[in-house]
PyMOL Python script that loads the backbone (N, CA, C, O; Angstrom):
from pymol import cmd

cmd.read_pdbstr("""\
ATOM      1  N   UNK A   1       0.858  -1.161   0.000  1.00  0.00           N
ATOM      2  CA  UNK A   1       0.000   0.000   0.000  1.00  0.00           C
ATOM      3  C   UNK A   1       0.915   1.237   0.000  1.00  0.00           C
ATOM      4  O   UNK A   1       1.835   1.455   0.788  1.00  0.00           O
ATOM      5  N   UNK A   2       0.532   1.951  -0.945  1.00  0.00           N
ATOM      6  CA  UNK A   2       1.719   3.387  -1.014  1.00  0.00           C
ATOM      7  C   UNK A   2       0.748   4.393  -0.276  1.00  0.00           C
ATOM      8  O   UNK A   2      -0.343   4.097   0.212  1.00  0.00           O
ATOM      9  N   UNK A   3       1.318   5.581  -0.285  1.00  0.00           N
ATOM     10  CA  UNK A   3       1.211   6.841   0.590  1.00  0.00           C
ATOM     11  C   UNK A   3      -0.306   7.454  -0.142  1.00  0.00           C
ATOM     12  O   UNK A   3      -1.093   7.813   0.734  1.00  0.00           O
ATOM     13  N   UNK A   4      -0.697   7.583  -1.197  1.00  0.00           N
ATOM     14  CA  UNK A   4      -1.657   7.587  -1.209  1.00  0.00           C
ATOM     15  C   UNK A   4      -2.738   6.579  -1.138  1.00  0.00           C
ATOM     16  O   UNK A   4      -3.864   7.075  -1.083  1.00  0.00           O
ATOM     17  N   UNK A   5      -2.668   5.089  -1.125  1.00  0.00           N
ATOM     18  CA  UNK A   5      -3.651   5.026  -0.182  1.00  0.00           C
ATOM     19  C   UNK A   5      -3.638   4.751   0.856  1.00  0.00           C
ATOM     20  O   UNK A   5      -4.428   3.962   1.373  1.00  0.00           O
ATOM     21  N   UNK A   6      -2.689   5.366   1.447  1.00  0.00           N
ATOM     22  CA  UNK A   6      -3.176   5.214   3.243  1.00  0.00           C
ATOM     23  C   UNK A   6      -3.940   6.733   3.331  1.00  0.00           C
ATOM     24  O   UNK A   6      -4.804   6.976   4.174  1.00  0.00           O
ATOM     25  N   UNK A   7      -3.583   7.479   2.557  1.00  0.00           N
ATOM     26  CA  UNK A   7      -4.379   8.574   2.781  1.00  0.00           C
ATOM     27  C   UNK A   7      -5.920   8.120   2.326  1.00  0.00           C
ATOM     28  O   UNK A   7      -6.895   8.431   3.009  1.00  0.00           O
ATOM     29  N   UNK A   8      -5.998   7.536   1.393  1.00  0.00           N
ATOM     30  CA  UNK A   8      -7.418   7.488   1.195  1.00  0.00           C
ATOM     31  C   UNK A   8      -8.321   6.020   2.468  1.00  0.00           C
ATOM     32  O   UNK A   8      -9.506   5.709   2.587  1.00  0.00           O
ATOM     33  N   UNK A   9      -7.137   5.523   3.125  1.00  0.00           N
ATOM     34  CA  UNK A   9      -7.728   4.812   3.853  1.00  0.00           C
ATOM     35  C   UNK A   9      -7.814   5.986   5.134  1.00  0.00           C
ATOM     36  O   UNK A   9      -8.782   5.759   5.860  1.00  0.00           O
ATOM     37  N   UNK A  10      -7.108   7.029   5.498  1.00  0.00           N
ATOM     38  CA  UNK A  10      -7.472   7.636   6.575  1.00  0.00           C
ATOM     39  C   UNK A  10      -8.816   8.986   6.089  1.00  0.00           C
ATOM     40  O   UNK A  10      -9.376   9.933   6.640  1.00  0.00           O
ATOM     41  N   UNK A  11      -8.821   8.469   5.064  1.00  0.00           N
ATOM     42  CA  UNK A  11     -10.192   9.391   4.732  1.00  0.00           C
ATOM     43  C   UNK A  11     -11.869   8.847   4.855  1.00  0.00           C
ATOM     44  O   UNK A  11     -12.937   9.438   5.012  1.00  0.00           O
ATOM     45  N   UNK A  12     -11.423   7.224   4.675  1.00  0.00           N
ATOM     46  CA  UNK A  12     -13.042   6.720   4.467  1.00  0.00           C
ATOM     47  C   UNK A  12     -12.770   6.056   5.975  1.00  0.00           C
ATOM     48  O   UNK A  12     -13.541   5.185   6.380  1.00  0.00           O
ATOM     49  N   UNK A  13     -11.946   6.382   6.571  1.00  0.00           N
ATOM     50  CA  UNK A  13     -12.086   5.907   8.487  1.00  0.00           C
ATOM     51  C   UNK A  13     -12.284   7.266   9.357  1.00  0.00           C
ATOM     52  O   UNK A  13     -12.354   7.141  10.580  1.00  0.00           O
ATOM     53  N   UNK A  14     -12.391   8.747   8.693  1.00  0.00           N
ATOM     54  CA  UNK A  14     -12.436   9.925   8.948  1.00  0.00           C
ATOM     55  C   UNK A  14     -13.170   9.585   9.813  1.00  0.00           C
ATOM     56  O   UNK A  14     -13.663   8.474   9.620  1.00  0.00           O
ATOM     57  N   UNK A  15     -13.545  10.227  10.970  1.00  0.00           N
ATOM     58  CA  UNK A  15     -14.759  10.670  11.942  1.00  0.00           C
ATOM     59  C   UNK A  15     -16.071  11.342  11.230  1.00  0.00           C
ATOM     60  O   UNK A  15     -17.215  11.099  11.616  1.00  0.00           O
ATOM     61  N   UNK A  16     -15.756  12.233  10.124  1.00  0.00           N
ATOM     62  CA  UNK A  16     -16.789  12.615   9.479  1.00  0.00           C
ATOM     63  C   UNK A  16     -17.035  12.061   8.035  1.00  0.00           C
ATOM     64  O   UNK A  16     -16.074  11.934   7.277  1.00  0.00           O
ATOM     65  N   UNK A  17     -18.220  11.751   7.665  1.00  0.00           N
ATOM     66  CA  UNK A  17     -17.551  10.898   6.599  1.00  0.00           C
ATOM     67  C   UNK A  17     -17.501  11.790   5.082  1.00  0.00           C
ATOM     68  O   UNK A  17     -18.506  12.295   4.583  1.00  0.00           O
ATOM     69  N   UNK A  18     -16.278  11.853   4.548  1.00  0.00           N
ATOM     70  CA  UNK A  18     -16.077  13.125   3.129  1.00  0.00           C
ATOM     71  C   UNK A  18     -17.131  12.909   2.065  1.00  0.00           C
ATOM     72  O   UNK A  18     -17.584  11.876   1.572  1.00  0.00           O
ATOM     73  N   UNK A  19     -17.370  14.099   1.874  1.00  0.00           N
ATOM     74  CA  UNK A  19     -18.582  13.999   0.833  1.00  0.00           C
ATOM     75  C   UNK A  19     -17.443  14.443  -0.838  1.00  0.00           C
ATOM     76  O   UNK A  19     -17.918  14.825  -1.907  1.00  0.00           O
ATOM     77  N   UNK A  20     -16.559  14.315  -0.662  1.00  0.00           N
ATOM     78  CA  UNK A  20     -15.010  14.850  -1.690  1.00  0.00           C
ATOM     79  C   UNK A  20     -14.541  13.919  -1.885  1.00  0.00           C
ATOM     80  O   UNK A  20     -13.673  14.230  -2.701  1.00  0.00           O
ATOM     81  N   UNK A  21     -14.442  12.575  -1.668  1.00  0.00           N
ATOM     82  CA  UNK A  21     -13.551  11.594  -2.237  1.00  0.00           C
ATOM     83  C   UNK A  21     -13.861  10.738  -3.512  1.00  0.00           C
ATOM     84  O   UNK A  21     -14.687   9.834  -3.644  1.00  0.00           O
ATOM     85  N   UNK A  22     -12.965  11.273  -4.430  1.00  0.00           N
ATOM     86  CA  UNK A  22     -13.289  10.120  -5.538  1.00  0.00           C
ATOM     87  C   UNK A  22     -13.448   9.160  -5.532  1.00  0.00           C
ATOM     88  O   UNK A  22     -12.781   8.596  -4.664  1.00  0.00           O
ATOM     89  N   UNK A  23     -14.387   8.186  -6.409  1.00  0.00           N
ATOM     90  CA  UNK A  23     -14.768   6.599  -5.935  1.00  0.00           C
ATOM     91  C   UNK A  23     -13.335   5.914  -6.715  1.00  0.00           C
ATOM     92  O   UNK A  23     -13.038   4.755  -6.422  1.00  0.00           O
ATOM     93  N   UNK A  24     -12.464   6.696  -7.724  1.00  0.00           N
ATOM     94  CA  UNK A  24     -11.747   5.997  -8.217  1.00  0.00           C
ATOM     95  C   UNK A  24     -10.852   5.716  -6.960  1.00  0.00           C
ATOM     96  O   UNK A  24     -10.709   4.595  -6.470  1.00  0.00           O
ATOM     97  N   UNK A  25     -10.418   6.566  -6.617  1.00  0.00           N
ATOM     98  CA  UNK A  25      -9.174   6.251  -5.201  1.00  0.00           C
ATOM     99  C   UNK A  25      -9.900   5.222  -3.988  1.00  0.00           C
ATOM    100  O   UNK A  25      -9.275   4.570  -3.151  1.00  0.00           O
ATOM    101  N   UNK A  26     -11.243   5.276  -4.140  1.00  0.00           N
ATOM    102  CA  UNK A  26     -11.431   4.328  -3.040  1.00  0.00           C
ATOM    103  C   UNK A  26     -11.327   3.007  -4.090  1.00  0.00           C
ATOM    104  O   UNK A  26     -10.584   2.214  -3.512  1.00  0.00           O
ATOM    105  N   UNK A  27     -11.599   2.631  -4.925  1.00  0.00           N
ATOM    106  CA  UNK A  27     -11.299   1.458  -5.995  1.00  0.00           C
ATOM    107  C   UNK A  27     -10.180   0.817  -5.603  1.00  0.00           C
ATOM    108  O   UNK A  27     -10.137  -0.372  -5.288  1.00  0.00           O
ATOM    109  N   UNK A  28      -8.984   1.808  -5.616  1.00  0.00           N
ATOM    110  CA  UNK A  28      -7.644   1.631  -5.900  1.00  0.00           C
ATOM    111  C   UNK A  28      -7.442   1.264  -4.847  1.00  0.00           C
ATOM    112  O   UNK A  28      -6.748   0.267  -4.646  1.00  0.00           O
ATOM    113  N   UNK A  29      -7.915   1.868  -4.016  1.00  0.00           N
ATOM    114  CA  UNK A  29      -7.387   1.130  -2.338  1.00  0.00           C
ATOM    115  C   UNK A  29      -7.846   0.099  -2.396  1.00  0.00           C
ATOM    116  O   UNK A  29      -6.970  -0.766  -2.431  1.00  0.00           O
ATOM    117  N   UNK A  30      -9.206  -0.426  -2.436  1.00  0.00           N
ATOM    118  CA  UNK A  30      -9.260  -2.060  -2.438  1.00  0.00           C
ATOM    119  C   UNK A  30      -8.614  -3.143  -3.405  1.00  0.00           C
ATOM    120  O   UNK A  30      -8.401  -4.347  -3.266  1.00  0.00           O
ATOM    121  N   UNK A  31      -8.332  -2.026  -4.687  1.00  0.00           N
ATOM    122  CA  UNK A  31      -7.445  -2.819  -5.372  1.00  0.00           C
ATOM    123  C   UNK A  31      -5.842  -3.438  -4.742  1.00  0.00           C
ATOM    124  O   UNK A  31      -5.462  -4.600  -4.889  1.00  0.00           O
ATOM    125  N   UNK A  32      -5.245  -2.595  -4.195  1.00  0.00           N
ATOM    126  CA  UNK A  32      -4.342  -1.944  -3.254  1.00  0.00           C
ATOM    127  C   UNK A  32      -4.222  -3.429  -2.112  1.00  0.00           C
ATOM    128  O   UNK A  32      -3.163  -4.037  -1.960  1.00  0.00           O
ATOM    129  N   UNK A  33      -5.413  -3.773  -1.466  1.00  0.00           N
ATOM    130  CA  UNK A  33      -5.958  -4.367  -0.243  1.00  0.00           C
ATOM    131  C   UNK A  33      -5.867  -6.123  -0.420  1.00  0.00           C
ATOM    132  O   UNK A  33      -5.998  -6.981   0.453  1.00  0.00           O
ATOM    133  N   UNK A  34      -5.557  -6.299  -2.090  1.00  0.00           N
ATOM    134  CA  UNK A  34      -5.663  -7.651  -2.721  1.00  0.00           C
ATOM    135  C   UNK A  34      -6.781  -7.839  -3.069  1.00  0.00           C
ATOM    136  O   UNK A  34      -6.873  -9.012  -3.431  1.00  0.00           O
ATOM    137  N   UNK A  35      -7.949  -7.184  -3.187  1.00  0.00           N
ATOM    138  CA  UNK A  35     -10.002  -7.160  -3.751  1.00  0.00           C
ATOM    139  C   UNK A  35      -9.086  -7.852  -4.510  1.00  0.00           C
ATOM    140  O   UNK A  35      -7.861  -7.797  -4.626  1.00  0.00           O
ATOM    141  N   UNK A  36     -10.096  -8.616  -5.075  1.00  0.00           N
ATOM    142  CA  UNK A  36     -10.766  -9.165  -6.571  1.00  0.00           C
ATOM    143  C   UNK A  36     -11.550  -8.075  -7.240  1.00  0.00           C
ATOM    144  O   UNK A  36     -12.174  -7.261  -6.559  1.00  0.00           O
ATOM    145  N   UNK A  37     -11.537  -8.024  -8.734  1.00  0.00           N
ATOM    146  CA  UNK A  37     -12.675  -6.856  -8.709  1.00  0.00           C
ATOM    147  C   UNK A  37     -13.315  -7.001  -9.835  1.00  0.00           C
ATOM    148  O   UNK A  37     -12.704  -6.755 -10.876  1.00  0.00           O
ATOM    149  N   UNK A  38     -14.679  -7.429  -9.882  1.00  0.00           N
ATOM    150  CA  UNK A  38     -15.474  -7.888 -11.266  1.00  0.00           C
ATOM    151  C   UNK A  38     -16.421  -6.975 -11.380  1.00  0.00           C
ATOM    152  O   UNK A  38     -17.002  -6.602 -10.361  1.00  0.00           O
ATOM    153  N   UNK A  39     -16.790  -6.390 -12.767  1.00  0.00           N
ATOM    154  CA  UNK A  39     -17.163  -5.419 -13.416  1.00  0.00           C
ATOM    155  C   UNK A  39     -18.601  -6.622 -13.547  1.00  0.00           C
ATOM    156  O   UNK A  39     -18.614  -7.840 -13.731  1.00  0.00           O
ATOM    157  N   UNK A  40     -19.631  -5.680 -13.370  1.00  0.00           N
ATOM    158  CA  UNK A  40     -20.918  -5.575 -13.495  1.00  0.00           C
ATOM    159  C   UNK A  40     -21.422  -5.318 -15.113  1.00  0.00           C
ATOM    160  O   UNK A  40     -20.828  -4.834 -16.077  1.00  0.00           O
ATOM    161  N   UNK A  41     -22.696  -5.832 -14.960  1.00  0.00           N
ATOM    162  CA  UNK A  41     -23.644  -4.499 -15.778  1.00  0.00           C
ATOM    163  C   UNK A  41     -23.968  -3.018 -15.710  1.00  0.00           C
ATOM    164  O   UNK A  41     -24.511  -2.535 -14.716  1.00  0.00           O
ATOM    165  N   UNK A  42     -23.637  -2.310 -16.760  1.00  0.00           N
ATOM    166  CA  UNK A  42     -23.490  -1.119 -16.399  1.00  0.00           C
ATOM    167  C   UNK A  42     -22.618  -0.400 -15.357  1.00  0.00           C
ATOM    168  O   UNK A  42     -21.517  -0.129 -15.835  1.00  0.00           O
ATOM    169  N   UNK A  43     -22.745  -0.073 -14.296  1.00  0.00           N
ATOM    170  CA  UNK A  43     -21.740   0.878 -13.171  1.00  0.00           C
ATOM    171  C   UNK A  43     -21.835   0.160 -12.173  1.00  0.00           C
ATOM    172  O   UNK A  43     -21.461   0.616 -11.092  1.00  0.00           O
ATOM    173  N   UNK A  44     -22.547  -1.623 -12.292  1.00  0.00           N
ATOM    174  CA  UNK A  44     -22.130  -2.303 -11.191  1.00  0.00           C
ATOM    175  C   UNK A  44     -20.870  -2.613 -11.138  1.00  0.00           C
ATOM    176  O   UNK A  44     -20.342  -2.644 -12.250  1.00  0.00           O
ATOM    177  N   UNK A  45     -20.011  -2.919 -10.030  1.00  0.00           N
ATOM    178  CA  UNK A  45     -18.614  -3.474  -9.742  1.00  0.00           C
ATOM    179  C   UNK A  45     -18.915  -3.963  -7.947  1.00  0.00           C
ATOM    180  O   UNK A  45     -19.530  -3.422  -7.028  1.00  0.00           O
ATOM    181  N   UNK A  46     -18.080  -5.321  -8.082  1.00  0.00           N
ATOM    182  CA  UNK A  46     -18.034  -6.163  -6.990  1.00  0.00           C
ATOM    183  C   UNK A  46     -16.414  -6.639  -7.094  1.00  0.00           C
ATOM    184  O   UNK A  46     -15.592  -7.055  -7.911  1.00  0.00           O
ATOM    185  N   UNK A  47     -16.608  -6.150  -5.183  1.00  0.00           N
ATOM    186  CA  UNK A  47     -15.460  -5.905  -4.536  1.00  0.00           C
ATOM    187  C   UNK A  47     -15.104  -7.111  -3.531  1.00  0.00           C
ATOM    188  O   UNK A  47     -15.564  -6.944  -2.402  1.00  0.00           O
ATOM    189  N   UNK A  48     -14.148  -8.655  -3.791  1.00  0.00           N
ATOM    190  CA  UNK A  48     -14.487  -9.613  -3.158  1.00  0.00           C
ATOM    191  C   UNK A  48     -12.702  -9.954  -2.808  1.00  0.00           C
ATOM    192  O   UNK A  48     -11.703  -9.878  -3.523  1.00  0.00           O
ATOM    193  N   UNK A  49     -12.874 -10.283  -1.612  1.00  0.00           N
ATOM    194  CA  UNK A  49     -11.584 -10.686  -0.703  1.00  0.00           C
ATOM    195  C   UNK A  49     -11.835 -11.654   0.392  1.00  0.00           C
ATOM    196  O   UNK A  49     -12.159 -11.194   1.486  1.00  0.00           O
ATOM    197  N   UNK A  50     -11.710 -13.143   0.212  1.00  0.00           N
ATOM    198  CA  UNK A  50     -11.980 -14.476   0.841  1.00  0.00           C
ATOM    199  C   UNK A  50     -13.515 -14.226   0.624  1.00  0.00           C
ATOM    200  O   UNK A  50     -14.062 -13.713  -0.353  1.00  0.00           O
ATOM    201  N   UNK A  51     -14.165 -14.798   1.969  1.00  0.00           N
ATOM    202  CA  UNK A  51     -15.526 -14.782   1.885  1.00  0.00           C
ATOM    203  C   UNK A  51     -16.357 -13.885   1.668  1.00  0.00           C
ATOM    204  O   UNK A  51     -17.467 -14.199   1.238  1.00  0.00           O
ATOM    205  N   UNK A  52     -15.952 -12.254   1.965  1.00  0.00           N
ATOM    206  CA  UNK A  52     -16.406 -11.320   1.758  1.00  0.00           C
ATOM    207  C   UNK A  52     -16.872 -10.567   0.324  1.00  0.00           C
ATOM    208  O   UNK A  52     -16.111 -10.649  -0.640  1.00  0.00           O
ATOM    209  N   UNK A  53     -17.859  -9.996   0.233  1.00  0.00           N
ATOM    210  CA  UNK A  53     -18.108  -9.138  -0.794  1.00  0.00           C
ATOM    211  C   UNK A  53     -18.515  -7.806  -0.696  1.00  0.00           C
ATOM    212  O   UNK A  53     -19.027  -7.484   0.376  1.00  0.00           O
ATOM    213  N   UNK A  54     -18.409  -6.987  -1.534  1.00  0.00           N
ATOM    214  CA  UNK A  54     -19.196  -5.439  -1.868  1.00  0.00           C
ATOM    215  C   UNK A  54     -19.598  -5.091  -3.005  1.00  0.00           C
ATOM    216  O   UNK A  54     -18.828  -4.973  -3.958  1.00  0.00           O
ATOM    217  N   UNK A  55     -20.794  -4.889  -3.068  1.00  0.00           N
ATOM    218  CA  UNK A  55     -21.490  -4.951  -3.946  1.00  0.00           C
ATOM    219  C   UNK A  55     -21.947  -3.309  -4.387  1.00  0.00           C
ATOM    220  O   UNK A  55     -22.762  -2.705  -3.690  1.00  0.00           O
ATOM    221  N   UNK A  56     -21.506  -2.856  -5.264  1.00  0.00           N
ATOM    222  CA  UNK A  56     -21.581  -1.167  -5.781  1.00  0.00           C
ATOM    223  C   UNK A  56     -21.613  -1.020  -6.976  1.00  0.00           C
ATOM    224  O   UNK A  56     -21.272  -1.726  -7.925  1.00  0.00           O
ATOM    225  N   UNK A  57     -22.156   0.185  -6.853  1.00  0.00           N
ATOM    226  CA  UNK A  57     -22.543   0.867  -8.627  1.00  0.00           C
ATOM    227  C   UNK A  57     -21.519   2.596  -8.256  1.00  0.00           C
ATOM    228  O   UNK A  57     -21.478   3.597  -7.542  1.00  0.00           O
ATOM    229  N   UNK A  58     -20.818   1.814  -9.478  1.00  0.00           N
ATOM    230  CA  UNK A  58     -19.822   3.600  -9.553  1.00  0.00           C
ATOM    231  C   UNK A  58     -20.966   4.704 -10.063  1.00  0.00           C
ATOM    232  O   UNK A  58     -21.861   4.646 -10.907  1.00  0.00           O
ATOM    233  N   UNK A  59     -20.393   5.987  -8.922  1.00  0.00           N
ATOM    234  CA  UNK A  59     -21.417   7.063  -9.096  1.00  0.00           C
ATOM    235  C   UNK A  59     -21.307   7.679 -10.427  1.00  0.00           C
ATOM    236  O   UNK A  59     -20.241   7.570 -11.032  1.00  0.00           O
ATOM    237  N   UNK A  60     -22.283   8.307 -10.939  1.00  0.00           N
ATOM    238  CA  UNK A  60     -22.069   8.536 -11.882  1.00  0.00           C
ATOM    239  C   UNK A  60     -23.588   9.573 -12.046  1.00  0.00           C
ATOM    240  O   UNK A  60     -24.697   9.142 -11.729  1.00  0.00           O
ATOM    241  N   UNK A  61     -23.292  11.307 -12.725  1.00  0.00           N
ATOM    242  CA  UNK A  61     -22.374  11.567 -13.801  1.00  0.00           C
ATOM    243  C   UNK A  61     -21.228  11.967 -13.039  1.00  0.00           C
ATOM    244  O   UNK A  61     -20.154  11.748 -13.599  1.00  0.00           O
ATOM    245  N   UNK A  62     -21.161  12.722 -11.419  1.00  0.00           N
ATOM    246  CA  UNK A  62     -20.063  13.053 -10.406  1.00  0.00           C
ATOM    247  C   UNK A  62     -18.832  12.210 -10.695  1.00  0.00           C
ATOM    248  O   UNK A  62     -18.798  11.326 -11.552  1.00  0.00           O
ATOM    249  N   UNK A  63     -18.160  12.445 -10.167  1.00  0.00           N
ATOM    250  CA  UNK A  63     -16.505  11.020  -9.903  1.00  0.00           C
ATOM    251  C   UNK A  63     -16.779  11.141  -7.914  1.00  0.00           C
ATOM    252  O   UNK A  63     -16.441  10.087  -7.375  1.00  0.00           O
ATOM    253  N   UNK A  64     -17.104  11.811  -7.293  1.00  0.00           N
ATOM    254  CA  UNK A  64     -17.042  11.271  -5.815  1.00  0.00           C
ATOM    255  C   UNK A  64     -17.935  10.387  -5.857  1.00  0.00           C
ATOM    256  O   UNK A  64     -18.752   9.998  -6.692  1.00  0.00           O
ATOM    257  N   UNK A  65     -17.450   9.950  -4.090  1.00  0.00           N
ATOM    258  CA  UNK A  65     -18.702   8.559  -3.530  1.00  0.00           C
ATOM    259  C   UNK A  65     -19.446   8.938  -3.038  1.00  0.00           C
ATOM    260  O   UNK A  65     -18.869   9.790  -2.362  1.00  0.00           O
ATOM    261  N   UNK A  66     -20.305   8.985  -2.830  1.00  0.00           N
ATOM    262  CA  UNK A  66     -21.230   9.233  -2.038  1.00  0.00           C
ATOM    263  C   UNK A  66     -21.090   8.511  -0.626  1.00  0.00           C
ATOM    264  O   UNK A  66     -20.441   7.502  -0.349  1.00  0.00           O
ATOM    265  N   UNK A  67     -22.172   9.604   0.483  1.00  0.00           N
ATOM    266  CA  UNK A  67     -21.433   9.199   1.561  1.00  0.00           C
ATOM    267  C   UNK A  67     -21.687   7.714   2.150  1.00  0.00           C
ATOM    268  O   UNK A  67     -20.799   7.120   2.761  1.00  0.00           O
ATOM    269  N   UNK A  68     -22.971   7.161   1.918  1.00  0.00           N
ATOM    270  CA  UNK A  68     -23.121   5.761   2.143  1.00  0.00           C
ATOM    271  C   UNK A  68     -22.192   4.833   1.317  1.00  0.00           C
ATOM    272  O   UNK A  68     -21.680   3.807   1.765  1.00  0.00           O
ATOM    273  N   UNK A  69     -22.039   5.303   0.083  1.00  0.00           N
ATOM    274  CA  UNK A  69     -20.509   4.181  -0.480  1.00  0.00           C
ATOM    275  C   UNK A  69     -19.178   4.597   0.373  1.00  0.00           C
ATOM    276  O   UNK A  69     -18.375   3.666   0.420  1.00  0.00           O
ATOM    277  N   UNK A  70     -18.799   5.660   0.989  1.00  0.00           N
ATOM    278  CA  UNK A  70     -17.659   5.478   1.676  1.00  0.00           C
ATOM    279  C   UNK A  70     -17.841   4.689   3.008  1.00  0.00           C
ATOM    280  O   UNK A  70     -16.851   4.077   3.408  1.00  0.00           O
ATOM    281  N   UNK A  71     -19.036   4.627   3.776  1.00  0.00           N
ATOM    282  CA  UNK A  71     -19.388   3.864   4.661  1.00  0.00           C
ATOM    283  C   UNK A  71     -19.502   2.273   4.951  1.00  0.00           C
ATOM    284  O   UNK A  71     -19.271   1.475   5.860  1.00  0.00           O
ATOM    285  N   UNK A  72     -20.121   2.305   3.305  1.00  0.00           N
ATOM    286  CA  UNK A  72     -20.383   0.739   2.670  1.00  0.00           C
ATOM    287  C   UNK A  72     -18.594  -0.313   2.529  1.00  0.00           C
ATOM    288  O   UNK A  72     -18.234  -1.491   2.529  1.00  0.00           O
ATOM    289  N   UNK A  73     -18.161   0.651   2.459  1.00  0.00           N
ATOM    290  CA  UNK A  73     -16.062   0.650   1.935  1.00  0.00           C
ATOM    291  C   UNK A  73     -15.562   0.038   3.330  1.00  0.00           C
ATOM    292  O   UNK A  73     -15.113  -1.075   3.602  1.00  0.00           O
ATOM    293  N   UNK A  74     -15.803   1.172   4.112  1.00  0.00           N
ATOM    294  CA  UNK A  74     -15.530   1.152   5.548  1.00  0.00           C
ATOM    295  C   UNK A  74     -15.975   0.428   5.941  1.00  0.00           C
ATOM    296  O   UNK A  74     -15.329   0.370   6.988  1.00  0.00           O
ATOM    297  N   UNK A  75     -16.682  -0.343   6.011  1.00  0.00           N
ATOM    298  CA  UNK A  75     -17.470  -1.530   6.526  1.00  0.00           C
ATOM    299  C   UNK A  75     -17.197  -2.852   6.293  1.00  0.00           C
ATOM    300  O   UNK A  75     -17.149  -3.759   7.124  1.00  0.00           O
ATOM    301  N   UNK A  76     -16.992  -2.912   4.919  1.00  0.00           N
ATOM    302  CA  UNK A  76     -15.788  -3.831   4.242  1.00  0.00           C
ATOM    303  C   UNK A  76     -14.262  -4.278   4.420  1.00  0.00           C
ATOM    304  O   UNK A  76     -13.598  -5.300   4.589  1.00  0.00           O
ATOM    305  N   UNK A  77     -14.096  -2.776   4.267  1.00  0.00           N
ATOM    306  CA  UNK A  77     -12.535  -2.580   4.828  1.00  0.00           C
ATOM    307  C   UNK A  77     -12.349  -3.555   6.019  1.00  0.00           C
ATOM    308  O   UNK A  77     -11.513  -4.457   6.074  1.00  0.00           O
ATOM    309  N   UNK A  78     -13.582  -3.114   7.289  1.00  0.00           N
ATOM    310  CA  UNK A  78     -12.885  -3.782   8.587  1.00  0.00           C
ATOM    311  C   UNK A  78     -13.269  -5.254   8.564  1.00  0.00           C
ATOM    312  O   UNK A  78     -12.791  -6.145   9.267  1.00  0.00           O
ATOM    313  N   UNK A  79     -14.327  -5.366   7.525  1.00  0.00           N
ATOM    314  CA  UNK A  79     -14.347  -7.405   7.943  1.00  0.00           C
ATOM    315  C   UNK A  79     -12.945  -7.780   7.120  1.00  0.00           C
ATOM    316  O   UNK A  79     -12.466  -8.724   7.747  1.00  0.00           O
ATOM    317  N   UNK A  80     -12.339  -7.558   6.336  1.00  0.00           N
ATOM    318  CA  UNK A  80     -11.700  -8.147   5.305  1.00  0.00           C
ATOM    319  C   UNK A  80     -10.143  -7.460   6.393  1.00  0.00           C
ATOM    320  O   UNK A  80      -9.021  -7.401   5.889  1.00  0.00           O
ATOM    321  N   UNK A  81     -10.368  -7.103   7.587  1.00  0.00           N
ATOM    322  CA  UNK A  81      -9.206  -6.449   8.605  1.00  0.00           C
ATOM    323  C   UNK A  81      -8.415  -5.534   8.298  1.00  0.00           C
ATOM    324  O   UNK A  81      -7.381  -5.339   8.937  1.00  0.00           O
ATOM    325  N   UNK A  82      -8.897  -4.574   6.903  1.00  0.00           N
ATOM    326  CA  UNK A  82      -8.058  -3.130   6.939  1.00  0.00           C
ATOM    327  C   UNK A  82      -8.252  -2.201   7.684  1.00  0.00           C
ATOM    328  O   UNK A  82      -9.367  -1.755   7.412  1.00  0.00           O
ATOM    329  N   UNK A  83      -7.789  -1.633   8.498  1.00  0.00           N
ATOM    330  CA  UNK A  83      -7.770  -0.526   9.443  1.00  0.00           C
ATOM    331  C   UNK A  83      -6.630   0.602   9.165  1.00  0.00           C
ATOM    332  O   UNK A  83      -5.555   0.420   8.594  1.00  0.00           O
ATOM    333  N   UNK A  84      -7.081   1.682   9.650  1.00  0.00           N
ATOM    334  CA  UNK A  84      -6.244   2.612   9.782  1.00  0.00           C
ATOM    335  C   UNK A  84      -4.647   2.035  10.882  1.00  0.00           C
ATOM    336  O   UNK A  84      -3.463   2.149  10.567  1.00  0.00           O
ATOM    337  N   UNK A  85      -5.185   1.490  12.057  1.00  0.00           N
ATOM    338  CA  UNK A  85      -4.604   1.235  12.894  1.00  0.00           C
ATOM    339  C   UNK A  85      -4.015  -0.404  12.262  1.00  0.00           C
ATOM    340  O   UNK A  85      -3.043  -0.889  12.841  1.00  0.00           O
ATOM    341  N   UNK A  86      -4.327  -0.787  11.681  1.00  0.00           N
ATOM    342  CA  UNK A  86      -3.567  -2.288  11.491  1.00  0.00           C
ATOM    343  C   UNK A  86      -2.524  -2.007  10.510  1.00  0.00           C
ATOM    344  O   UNK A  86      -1.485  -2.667  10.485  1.00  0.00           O
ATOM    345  N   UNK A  87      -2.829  -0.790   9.482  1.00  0.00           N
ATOM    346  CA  UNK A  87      -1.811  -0.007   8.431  1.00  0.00           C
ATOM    347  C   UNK A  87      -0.643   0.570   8.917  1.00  0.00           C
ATOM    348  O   UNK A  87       0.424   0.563   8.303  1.00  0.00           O
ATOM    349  N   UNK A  88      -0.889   1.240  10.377  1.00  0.00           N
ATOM    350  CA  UNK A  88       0.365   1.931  11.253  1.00  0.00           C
ATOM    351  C   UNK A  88      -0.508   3.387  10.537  1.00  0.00           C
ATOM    352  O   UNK A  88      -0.038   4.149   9.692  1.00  0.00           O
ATOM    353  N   UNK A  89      -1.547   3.447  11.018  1.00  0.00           N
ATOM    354  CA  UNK A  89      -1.411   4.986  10.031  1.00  0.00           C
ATOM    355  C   UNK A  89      -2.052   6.106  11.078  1.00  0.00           C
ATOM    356  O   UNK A  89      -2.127   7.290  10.747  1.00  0.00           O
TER     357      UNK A  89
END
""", "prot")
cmd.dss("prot")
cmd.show_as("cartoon", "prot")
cmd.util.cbc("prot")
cmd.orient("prot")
């Protein structure tokens, strides 16, 4: 994981959650994380690491996430055990 995405992992673990973050950089971080990542119909994309999945539609016409997809991330993030704190960050 390089320096930007630990930044984008200390963004979707923010206390508030950013209504500014591109969905591409949150992508990249799960790409980043070892995801699997299979392209949908249309702006679906599924985000899968062991048993886990995430199931999303890239926003669109915007490039940010919206704030329930950075939540939905974050939520993911911690079953699949990415943390801010397990990163050193």
């Amino acid at each position: 994981m390089n320096s930007a995405h630990k930044k984008t992992l200390a963004a979707v673990f923010a206390r508030q959650t950013p209504r500014n973050l591109e969905w591409a950089k949150v992508e990249a971080l799960l790409a980043a994380c070892g995801c699997d990542i299979f392209e949908g119909r249309g702006s679906r994309v599924t985000f899968s690491k062991g048993p886990h999945s995430l199931d999303a539609h890239r926003p669109h016409p915007g490039k940010e996430a919206k704030p329930y997809q950075v939540r939905d991330a974050r939520a993911f993030l911690e079953k699949i055990g990415i943390t801010p704190e397990e990163e050193g960050i």
